[in-house]
C-alpha positions as CSV (number, residue, x, y, z in Angstrom):
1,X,99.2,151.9,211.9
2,X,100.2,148.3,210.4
3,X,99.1,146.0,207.8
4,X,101.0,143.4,206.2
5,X,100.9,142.4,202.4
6,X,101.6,138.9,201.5
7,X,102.7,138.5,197.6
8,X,100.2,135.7,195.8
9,X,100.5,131.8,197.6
10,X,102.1,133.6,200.2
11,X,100.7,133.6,204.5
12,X,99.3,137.0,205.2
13,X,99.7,137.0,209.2
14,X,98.4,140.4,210.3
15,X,95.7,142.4,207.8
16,X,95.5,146.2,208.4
17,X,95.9,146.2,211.9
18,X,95.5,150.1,213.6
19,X,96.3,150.9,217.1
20,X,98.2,152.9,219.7
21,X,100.2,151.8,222.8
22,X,100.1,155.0,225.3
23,X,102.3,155.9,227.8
24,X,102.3,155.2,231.5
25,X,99.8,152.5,230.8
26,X,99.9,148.7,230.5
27,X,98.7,147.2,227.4
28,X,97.7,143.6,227.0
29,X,97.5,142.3,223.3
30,X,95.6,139.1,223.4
31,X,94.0,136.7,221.3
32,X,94.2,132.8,220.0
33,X,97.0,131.3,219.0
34,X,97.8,131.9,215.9
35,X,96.2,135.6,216.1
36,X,99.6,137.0,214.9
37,X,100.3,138.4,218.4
38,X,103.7,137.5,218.6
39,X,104.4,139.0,215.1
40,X,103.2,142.0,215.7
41,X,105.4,142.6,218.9
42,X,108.2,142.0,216.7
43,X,107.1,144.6,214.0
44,X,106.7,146.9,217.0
45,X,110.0,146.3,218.3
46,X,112.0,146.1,215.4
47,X,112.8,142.6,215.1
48,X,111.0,141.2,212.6
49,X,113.7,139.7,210.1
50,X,111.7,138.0,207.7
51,X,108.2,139.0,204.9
52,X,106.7,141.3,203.4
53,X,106.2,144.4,206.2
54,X,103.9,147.4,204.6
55,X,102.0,150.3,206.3
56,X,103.6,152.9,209.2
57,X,104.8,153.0,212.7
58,X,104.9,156.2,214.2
59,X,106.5,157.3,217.9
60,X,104.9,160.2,219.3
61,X,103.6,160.9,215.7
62,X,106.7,161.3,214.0
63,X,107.8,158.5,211.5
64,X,109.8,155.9,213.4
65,X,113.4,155.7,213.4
66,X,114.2,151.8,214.1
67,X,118.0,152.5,215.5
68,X,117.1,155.4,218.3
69,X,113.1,153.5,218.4
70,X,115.6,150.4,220.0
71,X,117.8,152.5,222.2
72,X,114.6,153.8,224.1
73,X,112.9,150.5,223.8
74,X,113.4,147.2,225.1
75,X,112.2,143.5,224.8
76,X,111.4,140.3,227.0
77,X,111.3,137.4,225.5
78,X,109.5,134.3,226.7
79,X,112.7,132.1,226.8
80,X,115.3,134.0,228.9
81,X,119.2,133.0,228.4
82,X,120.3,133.8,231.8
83,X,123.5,131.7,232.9
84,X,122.5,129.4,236.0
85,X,126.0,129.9,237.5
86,X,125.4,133.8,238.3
87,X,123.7,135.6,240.7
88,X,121.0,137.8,240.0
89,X,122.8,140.7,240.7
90,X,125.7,139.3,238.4
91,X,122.9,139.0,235.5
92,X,121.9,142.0,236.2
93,X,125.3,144.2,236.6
94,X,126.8,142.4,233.4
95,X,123.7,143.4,230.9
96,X,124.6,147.1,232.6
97,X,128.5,146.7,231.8
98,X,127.3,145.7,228.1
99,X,124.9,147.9,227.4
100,X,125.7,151.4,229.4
101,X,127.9,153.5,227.6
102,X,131.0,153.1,228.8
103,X,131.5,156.7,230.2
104,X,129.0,156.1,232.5
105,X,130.6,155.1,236.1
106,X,131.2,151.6,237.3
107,X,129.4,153.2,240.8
108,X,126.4,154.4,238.3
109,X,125.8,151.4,237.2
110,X,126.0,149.3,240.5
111,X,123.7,152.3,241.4
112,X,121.0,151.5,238.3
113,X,121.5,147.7,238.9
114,X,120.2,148.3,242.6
115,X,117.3,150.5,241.9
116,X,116.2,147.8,239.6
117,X,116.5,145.2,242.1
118,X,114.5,147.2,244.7
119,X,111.8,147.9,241.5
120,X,111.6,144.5,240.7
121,X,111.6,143.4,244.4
122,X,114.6,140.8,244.1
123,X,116.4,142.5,246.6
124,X,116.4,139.1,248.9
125,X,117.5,137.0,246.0
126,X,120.3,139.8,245.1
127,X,123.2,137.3,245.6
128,X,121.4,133.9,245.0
129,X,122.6,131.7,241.9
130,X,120.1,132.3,238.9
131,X,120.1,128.4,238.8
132,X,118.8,125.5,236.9
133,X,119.3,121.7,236.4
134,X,120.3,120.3,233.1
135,X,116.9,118.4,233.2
136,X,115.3,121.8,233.6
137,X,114.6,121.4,237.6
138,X,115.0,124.3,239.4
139,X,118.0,124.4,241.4
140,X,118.1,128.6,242.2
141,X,115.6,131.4,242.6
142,X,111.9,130.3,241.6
143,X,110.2,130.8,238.2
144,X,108.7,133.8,238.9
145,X,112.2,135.3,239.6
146,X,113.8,134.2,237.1
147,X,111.2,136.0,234.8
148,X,111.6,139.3,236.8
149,X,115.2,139.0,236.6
150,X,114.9,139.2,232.7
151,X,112.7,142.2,232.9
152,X,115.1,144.1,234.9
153,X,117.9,143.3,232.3
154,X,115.4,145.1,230.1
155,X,115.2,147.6,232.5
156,X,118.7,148.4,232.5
157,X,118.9,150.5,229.6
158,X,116.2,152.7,231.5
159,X,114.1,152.0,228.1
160,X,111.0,154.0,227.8
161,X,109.2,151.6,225.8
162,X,109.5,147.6,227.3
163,X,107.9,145.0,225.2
164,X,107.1,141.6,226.6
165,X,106.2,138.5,225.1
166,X,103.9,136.1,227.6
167,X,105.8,137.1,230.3
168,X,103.6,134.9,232.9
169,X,103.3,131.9,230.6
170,X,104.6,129.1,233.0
171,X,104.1,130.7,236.3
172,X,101.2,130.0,238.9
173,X,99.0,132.0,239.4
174,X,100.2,134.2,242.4
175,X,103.6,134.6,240.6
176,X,102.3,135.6,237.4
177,X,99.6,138.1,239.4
178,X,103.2,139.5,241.3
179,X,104.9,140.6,238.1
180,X,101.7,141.9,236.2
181,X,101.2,144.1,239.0
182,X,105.1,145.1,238.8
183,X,104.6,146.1,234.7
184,X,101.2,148.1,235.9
185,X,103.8,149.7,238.4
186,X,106.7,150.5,235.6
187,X,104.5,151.9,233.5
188,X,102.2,154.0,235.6
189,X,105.1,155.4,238.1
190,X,108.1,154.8,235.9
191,X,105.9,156.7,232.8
192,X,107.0,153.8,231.0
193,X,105.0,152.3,227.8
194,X,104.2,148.7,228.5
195,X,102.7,146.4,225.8
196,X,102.6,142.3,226.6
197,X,101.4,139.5,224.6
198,X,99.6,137.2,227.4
199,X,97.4,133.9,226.7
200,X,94.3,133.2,229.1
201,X,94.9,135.9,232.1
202,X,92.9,135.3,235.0
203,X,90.0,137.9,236.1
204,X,92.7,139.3,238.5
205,X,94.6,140.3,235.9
206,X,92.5,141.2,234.2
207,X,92.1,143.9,236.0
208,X,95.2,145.2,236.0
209,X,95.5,146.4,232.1
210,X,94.5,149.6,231.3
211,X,94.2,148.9,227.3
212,X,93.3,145.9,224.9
213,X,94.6,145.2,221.8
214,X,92.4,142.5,220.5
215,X,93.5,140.3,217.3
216,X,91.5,137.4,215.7
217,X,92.8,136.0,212.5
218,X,95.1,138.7,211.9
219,X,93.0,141.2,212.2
220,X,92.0,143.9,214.9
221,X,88.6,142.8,217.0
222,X,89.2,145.4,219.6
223,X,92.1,148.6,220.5
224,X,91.1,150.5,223.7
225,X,90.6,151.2,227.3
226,X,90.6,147.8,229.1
227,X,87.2,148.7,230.9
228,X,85.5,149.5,227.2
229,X,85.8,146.2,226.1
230,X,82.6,144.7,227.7
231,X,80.6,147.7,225.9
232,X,82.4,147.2,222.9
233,X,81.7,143.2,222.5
234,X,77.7,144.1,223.6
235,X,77.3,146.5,221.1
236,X,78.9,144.1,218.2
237,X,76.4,141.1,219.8
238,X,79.1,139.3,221.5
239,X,78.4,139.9,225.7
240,X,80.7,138.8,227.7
241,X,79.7,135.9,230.1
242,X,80.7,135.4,233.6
């Protein structure tokens, strides 16, 4: 439960929004730009430095704590900052050396950066620069790879709550399609909770969600099974048209 409180002459950005992410699904918020999408993922994840922040956010109904909420959790920004001179097993095995306790194995962590590579299906690109121009030209592994290759650095805490913002924003089409159906994967197998801000999926996509998390001017249009939504919108007098 959520709702931000803006003091007077002040920008309210979301307004009583109420909803749950569950686990071992994947949850699309959606919604204009401008809908307050990428502010709520911060509030979820704890990294909202800045306003007013009332209301409560509770983890398995228990009040959350924000310092163990981040060491189960983990997010995916849409810009990564991986360095175009290392390989992706390199990216990989340095976010385990910096984040793994350091009692944990060298070999266990080789061991967790492999499982994530077979996950994430960059097994073939293990040892291939990351890569990138100056001019932004790709030089290494493609777009879509690169974009996996920051999710498994999310991954490598083992985090049981992964937030991403737009992860196929750039991509084509088949790419994008490729890593939604690896988050459906993480989160259904893996009984991971997976909640992604995405703008203007395509109807195979689509598909792929099992909840919505709707927002329109700050406010919630819609929380629920992905397959409700049609029933929902009827009912309120908007059908969907295809």
């Amino acid at each position: 439960h959520h709702a931000t409180h803006a003091p007077p002459n002040h920008t309210v950005i979301l307004d009583g929004v109420t909803g749950r992410c569950r686990p071992c699904r994947l949850t699309a918020c959606m919604g204009p730009s401008g809908a307050g999408k990428s502010t709520l993922l911060k509030i979820l994840a704890g990294h909202c430095a800045g306003g007013a922040v009332g209301g409560a956010l509770t983890v398995n109904g228990a009040p959350l704590d924000p310092a163990a909420f981040r060491r189960r959790s983990s997010v995916v920004w849409q810009s990564d900052v991986l360095l175009p001179c290392a390989t992706v097993r390199e990216s990989l095995m340095t976010s385990a050396l910096l984040k793994l306790p350091g009692s944990m194995p060298r070999a266990a962590k080789a061991a967790r950066v492999d499982q994530i590579l077979a996950e994430l299906r960059l097994m073939g690109v293990a040892d291939a620069r990351v890569g990138q121009d100056i001019d932004g030209a790709a030089s290494g592994i493609s777009g879509g790879e690169r974009r996996r290759v920051s999710v498994g650095i999310g991954l490598v805490t083992d985090a049981a709550v992964l937030f991403l913002d737009e992860p196929t924003t750039g991509l084509d089409s088949e790419s994008a399609a490729t890593l939604v159906h690896l988050l459906s994967h993480l989160a259904g197998a893996k009984r991971r909770t997976v909640v992604c801000t995405i703008h203007q999926p395509s109807s195979d996509i689509c598909e792929m969600f099992d909840d919505l998390l709707l927002l329109a001017g700050g406010r919630l249009a819609y929380c629920g099974r992905w397959r409700g939504v049609d029933a929902f919108l009827s009912a309120a007098r908007f059908p969907c048209v295809f």
